[in-house]
LOTILUM-396034 format. One record per residue (C-alpha): residue number from 1; residue in three letters; x, y, z. Coordinates in Angstrom, 3 decimals, always signed. Layout:
<pados>
PADO   n res       c1       c2       c3
PADO NUM Ala        X        Y        Z
...
</pados>
This chain:
<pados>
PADO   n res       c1       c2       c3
PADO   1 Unk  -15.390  +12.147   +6.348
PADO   2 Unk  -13.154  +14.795   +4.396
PADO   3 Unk   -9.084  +14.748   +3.905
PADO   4 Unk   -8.928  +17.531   +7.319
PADO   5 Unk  -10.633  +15.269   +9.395
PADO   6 Unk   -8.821  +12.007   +8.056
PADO   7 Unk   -5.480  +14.615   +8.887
PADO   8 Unk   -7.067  +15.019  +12.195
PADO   9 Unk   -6.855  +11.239  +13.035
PADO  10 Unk   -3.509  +10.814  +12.158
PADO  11 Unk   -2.466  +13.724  +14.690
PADO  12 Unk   -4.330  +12.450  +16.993
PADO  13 Unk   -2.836   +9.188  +17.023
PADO  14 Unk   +1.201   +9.196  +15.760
PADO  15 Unk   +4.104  +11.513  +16.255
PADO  16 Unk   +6.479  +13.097  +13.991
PADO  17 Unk   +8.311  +11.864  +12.261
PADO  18 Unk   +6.113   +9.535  +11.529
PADO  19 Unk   +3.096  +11.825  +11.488
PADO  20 Unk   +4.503  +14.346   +8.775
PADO  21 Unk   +5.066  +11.117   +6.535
PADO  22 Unk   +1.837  +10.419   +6.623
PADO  23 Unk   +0.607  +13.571   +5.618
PADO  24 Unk   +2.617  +13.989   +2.919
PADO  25 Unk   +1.552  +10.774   +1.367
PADO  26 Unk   -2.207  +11.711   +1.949
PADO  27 Unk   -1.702  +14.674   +0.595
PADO  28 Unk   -0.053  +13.424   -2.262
PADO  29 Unk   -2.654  +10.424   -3.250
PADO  30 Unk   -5.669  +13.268   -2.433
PADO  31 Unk   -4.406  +14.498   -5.790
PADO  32 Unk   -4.598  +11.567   -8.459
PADO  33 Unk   -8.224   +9.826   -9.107
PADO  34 Unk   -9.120   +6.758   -7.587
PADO  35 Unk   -8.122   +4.738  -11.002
PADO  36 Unk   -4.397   +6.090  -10.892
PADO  37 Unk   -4.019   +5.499   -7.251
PADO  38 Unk   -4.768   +1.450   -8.023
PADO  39 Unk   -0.951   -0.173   -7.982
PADO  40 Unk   +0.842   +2.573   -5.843
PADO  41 Unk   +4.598   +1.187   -5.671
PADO  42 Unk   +6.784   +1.364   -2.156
PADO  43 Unk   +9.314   +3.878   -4.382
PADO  44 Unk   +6.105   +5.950   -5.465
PADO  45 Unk   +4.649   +6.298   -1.443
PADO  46 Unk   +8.410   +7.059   -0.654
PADO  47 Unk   +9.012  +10.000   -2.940
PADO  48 Unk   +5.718  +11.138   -2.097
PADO  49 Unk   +6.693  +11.365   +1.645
PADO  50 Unk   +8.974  +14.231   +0.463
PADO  51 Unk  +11.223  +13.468   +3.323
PADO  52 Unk  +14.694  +11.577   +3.600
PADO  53 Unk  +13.445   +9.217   +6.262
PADO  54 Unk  +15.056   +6.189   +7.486
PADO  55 Unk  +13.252   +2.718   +6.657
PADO  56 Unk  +11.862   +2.136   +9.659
PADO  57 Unk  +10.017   +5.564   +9.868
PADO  58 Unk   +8.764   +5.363   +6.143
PADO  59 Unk   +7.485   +1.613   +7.385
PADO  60 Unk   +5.378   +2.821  +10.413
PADO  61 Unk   +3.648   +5.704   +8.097
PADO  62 Unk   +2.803   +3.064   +5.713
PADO  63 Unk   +1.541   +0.773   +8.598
PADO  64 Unk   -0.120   +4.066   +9.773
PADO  65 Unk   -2.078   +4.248   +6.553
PADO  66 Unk   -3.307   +0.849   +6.067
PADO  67 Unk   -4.277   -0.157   +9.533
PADO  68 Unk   -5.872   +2.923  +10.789
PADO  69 Unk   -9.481   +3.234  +11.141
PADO  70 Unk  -11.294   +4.682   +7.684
PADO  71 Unk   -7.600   +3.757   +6.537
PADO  72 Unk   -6.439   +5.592   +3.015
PADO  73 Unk   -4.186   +2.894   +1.875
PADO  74 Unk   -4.601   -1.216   +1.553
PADO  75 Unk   -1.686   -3.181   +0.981
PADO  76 Unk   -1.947   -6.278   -1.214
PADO  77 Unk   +0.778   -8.096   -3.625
PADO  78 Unk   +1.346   -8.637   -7.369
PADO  79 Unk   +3.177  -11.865   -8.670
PADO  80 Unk   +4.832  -11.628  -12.026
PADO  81 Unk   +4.444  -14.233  -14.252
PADO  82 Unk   +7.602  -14.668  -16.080
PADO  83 Unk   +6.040  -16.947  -18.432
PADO  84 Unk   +3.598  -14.803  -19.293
PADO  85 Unk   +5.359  -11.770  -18.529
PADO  86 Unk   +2.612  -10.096  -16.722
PADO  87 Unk   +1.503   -9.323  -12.820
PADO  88 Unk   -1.394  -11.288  -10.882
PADO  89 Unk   -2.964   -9.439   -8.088
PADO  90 Unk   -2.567  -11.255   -4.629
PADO  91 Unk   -3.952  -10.419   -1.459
PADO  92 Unk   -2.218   -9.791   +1.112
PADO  93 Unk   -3.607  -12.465   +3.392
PADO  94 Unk   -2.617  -14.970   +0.491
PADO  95 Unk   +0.654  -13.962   +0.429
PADO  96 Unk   +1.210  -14.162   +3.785
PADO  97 Unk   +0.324  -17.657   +3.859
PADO  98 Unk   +2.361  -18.361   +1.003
PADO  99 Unk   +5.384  -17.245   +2.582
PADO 100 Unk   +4.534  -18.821   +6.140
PADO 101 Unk   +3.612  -22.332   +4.373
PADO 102 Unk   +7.140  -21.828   +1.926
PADO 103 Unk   +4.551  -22.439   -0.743
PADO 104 Unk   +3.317  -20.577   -3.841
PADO 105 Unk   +0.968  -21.777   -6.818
PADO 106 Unk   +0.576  -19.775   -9.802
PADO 107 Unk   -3.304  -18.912   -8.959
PADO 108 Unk   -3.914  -19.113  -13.144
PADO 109 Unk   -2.493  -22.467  -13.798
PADO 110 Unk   -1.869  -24.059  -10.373
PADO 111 Unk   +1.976  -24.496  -10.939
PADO 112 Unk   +4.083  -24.778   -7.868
PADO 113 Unk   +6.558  -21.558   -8.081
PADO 114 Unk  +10.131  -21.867   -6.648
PADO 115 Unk  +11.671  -18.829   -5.518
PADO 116 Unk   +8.505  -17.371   -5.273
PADO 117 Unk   +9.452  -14.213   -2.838
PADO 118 Unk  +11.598  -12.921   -4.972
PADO 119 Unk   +8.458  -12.602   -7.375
PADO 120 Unk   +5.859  -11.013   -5.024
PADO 121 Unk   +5.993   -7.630   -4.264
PADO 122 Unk   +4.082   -5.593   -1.865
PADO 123 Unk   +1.943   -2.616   -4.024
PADO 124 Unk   -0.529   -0.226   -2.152
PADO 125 Unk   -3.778   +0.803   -3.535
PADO 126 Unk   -6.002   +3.483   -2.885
PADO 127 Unk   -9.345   +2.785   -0.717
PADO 128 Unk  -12.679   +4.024   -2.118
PADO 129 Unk  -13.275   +5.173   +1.806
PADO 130 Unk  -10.163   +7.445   +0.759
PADO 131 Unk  -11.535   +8.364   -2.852
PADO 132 Unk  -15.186   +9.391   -1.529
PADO 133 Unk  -13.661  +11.750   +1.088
PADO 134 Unk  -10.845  +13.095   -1.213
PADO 135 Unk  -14.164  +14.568   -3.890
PADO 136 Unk  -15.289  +16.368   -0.838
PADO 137 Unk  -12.307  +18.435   -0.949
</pados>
């Protein structure tokens, strides 16, 4: 599948405003290499959209892009260590059941964390589905 077709989908399936997010941001992330596109922040994505949209629109594009079919984006979650002042990777589905369970362990040493939304935070990553069709271009 190239970037056209992938452009093709999205028409096919959402409506502006919503729809010319979207392409932005795949236009946009079509540009960098696979290796830059690994910890893609919400700001990032949002100044990429090249649009002042509300939150709610900027939310569906980014839903958009990681739930669709041959999907460009995946959404997982970093933790940030304060004692070791550095991020963990989390997936998404962990997270999630962190926050529905109120419960968080550091996955390197197993420590309970307090407060621990406040030290998750959702980063986007390219998908190699996305990187294979973006060298086609």
């Amino acid at each position: 599948m190239s970037i056209d077709k992938i452009k093709i989908q999205l028409a096919r399936q959402l409506e502006e405003p919503v729809l010319q997010v979207c392409l932005n941001i795949v236009d946009h992330l079509s540009r960098v290499s696979f290796d830059q596109a690994q910890r893609l922040t919400f700001t990032l994505l949002y100044n990429w959209s090249e649009s002042d949209v509300d939150e709610s629109t900027f939310y569906a594009a980014l839903t958009a892009l990681t739930s669709m079919k041959n999907r460009p984006l995946v959404m997982y979650f970093v933790f940030h260590d304060e004692n070791e002042d550095r991020e963990i990777a989390i997936s998404a589905k962990d997270a999630m059941k962190a926050a529905k369970e109120n419960e968080f362990y550091n996955p390197e040493t197993g420590e309970e964390i307090d407060d621990f939304l406040k030290k998750l935070f959702p980063v986007y990553k390219m998908t190699e589905f996305f990187a294979a069709a973006a060298k086609k271009q």
